[in-house]
N, C-alpha and C positions, 0 to 999 in steps of 0.2 A: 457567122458573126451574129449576135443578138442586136435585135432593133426593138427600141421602144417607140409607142407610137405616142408617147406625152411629155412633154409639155410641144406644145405647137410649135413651128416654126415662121418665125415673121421677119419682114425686113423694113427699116426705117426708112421712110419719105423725107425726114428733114434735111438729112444730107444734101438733098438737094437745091436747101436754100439757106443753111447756116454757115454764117462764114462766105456766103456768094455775094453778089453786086458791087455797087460802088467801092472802090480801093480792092476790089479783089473780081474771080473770075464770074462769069453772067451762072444766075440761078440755072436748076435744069429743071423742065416743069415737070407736075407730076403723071401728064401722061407716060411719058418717057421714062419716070422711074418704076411707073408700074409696071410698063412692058418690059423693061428688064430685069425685074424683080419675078415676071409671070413666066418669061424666058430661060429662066435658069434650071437645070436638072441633073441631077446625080443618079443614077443608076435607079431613074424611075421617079424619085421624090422631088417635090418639089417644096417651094414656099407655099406654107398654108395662111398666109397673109401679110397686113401692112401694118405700122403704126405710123399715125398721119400726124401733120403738124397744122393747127388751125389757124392760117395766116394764109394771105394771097404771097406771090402769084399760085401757092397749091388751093385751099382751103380755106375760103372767104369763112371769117370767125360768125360772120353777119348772114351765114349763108339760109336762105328759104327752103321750105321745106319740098319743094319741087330742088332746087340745086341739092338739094340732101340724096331727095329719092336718085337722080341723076349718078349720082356720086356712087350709090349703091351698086347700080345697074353694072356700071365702070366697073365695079370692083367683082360683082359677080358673073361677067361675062369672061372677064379672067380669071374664075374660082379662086379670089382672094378673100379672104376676111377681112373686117377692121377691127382692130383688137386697140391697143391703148392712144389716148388723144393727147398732144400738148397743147397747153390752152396758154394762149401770147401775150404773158403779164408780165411783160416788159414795157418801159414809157418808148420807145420807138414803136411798138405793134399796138398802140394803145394802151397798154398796162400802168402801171405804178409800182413804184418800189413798198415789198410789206413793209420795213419800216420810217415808210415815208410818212407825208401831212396826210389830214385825215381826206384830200383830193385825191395823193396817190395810194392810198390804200382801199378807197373807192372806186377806183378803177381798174386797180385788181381783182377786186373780188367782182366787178363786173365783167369782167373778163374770165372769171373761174366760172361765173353761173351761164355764162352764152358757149361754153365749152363743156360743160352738165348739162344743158339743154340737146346742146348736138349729140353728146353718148347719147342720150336715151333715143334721142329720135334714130340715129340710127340701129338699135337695140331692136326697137319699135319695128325699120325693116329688115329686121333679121338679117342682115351683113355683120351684127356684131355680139357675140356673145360669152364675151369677156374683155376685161382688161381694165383702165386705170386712166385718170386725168392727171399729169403731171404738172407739177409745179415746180418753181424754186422763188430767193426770195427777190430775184429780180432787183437787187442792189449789190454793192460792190465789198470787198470784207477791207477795205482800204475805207472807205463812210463808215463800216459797221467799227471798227477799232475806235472810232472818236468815243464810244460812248457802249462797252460789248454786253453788261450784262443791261441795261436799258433796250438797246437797240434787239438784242433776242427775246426779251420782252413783246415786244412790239411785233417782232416777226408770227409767234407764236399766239398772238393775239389774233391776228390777220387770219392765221391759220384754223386756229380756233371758227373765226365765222365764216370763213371758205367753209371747211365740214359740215357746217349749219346748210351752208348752201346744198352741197353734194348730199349728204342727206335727205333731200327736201327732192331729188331728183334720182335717188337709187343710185348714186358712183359713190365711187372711195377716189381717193386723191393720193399721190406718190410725191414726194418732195425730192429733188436730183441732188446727193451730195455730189459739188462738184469745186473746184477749187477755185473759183472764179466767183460764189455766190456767195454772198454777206452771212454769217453763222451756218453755214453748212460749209465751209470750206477746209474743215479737219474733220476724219471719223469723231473726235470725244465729243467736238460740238455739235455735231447731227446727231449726236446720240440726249445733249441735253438740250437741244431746240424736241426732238421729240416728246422727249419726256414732258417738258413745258408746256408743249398743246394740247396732252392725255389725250390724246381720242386715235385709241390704235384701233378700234374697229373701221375706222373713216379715213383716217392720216398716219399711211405706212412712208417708207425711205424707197426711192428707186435708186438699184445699185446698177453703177455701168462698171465694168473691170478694168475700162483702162482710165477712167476720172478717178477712182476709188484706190489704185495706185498707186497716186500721186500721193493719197493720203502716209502712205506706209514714209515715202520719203521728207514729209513735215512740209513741202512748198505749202507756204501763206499759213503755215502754223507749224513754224520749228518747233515748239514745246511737244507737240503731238506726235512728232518722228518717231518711227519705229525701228529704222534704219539711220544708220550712221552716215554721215557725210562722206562724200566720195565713196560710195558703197560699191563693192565689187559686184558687178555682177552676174559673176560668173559664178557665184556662192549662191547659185538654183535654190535649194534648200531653205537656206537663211531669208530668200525674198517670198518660199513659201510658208514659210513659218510667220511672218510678219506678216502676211497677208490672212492668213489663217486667224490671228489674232485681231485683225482691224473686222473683218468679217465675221465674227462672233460676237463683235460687241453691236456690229450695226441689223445682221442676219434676224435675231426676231421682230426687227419692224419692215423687214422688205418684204414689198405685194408686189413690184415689175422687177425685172434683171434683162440689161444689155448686156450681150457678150461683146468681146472688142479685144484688140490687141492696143499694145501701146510703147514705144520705142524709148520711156524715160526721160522723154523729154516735154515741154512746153509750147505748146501754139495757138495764134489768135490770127485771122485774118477777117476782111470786109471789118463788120462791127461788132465782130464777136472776141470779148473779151481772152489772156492766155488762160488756157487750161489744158488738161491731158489730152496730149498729140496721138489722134489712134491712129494706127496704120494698118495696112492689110493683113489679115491671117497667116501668108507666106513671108512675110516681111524675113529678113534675117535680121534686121536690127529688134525687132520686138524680142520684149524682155518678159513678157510673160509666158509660160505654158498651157495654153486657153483653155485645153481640157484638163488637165491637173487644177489650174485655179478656179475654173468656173464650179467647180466642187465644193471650193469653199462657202462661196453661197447655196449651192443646191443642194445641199446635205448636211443635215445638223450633225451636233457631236456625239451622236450616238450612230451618224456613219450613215443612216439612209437618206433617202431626199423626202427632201421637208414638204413637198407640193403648193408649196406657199402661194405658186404663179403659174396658170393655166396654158401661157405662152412664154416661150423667150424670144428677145430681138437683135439681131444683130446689127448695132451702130458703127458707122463708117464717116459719122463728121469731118467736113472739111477734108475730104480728099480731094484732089485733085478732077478737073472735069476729065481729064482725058485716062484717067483709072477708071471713073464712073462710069464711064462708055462703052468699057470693055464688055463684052459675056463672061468672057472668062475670071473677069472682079466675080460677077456672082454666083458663080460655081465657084469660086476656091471657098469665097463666104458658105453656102448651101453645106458643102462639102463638111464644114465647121463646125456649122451649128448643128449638124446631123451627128457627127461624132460627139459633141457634148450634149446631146442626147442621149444617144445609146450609153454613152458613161455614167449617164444621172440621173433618165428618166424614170419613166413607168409604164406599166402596159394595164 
């Protein structure tokens, strides 16, 4: 069988704190997701790193550059990487909504530049060398409807002097379409909050497969459905055609990609808003075919892959603690993201 050795393989820390504490199950910290992340192996391969979430209890946003260098150490005593950063501009993590008062969109972009700070520093020790700041607009598309072509105004305003920022520090910044976030919650409107910002050398779309799903089926913007109500499906084809089509229109602004499965349906726990329910890779209820779709993104329409993203990551949101616990979660995961590898990468 051919193996490609690119794009990387990473696995995400925030799992282990979105969607956890109060009103749901206790965070897992990030020593624990390391070592199981560093634990895992398939016929030799492992994870060739992390993408971190810059929030306590993992990843103090505030962190000194002695806690940085530390941070490193951790990561390459387990020959991990750190490849992309979420930076916590939400008003719980400190953040603000982009189009909120000019307070909270002050506190966003304070929180996009102490999240720019830390890529480079860690860039600086060579634990990282590649990857992406992500964003979204840290407000709700239930606020953003009072008021839609004003309020993506505003977003893409925010964004606009976020990339001022990120450029002043060498990152680019990823915006999460994901159905929970104020104008990115449909493919059409990620595709014209983009446009809105112009600045695709700086501010590309991070596509996760199974939030970008949801898109195909219209949740929080029926107009946008590409898929008919009560869709069968069992009509494989039909939901990769739709999805072929949502990911062409959003594919030339993506710089990160999540792989992920996603079962069709809806979930929020702790304080995280509902959005696309991933579930494990073996799931039988998921409804994607990970390597058939992860295609759609890694491969333009001319059929090769586009190298658009140095790494891919496999997100596991909100699963359950006692999934996360297993070894065997991150071997069927490994197992995964190794196959949509050798289907898409490069050598």
């Amino acid at each position: 069988m051919r193996t490609n050795a690119f794009p990387y393989v990473h696995n995400a820390m925030w799992p282990g704190l979105v969607g956890k504490g109060p009103g749901s199950e206790p965070p897992i910290d990030l020593e624990t997701m390391l070592n199981l992340t560093a634990a895992a192996e398939v016929d030799g391969a492992r994870f060739d790193g992390v993408d971190l979430f810059l929030s306590l209890p993992h990843t103090d946003i505030d962190s000194s550059d002695d806690d940085l260098a530390r941070l490193a150490e951790s990561l390459a005593s387990r020959k991990l990487l750190a490849g992309s950063l979420v930076a916590p501009v939400w008003p719980p993590t400190g953040g603000g909504s982009a189009m909120g008062s000019d307070s909270d969109r002050a506190a966003f972009l304070t929180q996009v530049k102490k999240a720019c700070r830390i890529g480079r520093k860690l860039r600086d020790l060579k634990i990282r060398q590649y990857g992406i700041i992500r964003i979204d607009s840290a407000a709700s598309p239930a606020d953003w409807s009072a008021d839609p072509a004003g309020n993506t105004r505003r977003i893409a305003q925010t964004f606009r002097e976020a990339a001022d920022i990120a450029d002043d520090f060498g990152e680019r910044l990823a915006a999460e379409g994901e159905i929970c976030w104020a104008g990115m919650h449909s493919w059409r409107r990620n595709v014209e909050l983009l446009e809105l910002v112009n600045r695709p050398k700086t501010v590309g779309f991070q596509a996760d497969m199974a939030h970008t799903m949801l898109f195909t089926l219209g949740y929080n913007a029926p107009e946008d459905a590409l898929l008919p109500v009560g869709f069968d499906w069992s009509k494989s084809d039909q939901l990769a055609e739709a999805y072929r089509k949502m990911a062409a229109a959003l594919r030339p602004w993506t710089i990160d990609f999540h792989v992920a499965q996603n079962d069709g349906t809806v979930k929020g726990s702790g304080s995280h808003d509902k959005t696309g329910r991933h579930c494990q890779p073996l799931d039988p209820n998921g409804k994607l075919d990970i390597v058939r779709d992860a295609g759609a993104w890694m491969r333009g329409d001319d059929g090769h892959p586009t190298r658009a993203f140095t790494h891919i990551c496999w997100d596991g949101c909100m699963f359950p603690n006692a999934d996360m616990l297993k070894p065997q979660t991150w071997n069927d995961v490994l197992r995964t993201m190794l196959s949509v590898r050798n289907a898409h990468g490069w050598n």
